[in-house]
N, C-alpha and C positions, 0 to 999 in steps of 0.2 A: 357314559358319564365319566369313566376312566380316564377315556381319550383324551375329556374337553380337559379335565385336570392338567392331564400330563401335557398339553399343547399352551395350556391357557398362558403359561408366561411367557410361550413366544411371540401368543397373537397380542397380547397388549402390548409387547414391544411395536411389532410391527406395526398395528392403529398408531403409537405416541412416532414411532418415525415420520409417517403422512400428515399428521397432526405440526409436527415441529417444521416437517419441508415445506409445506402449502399455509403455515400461516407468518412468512417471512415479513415483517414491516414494509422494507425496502420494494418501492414502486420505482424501477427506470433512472434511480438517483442517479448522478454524476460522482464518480469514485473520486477519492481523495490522498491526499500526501504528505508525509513529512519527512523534514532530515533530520537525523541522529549522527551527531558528528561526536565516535567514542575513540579519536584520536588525539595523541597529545600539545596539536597547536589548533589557531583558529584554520577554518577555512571559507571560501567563498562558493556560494552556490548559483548558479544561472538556472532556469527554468525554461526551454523551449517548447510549444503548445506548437501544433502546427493543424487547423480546424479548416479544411477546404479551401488550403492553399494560403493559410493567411497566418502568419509564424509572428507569437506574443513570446517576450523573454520577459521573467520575471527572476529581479536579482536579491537576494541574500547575502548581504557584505558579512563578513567576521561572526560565523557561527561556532560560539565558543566551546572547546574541547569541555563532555559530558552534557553537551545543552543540545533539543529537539526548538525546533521551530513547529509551529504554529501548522496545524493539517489545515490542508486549503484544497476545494474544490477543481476541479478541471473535466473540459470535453474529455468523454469517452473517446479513444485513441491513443496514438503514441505520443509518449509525454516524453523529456530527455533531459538527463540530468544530471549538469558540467558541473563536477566538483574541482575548484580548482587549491591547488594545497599550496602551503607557506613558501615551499620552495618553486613555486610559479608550475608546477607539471598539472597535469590535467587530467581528469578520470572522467569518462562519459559510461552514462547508465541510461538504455533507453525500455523505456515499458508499455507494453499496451493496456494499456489501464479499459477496464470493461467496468457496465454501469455495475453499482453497488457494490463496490469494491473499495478497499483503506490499502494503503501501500505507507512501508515504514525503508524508509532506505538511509541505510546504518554504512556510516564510513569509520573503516577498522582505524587501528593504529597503522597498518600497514601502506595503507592508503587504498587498500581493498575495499569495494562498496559488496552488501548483503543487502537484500530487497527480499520483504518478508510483505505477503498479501494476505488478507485478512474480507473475508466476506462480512458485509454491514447487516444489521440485524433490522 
């Protein structure tokens, strides 16, 4: 009876882990995106999908310093993503975006992009 005491708060850890892994919401979703633009001018965003050879760009004109856009869906695979800054140079970010997955990709002041991913619940 000792034993089960002294063990008992690690075994209901480990039930509420299998409990929390195995009752995930997300069924096979399509992960998703957004730009955080935390530089001090606008910039412009392209979005290149490339789904069995068949390449969709979606554009983002004048995404204004401290503003995110809107998370938008996409095929699981590699997604790429032209930032291009005020002064016309250009920063590519490409990701393999896997299902149930949120991706936040944040362009510094510097004109450095961070890409922080987040599993969907």
């Amino acid at each position: 009876m000792k034993l089960l005491k002294r063990f008992y708060p690690f075994l209901l850890i480990l039930i509420s882990s299998f409990y929390f892994i195995s009752c995930s919401d997300c069924k096979d979703e399509n992960p998703r995106a957004r730009v955080t633009n935390m530089s001090e001018k606008e910039v412009a965003v392209s979005i290149v999908t490339s789904n069995n050879a068949i390449e969709t760009v979606d554009s983002l004109n004048e995404l204004e310093p401290g503003k995110s856009s809107k998370f938008k869906s996409y095929d699981s695979g590699v997604v790429t993503f032209i930032i291009t800054l005020q002064n016309r140079s250009e920063i590519t970010e490409s990701i393999d975006m896997d299902f149930c997955s949120e991706y936040e990709i944040i362009v510094n002041e510097d004109g450095s992009i961070i890409t922080i991913s987040n599993g969907l619940e």
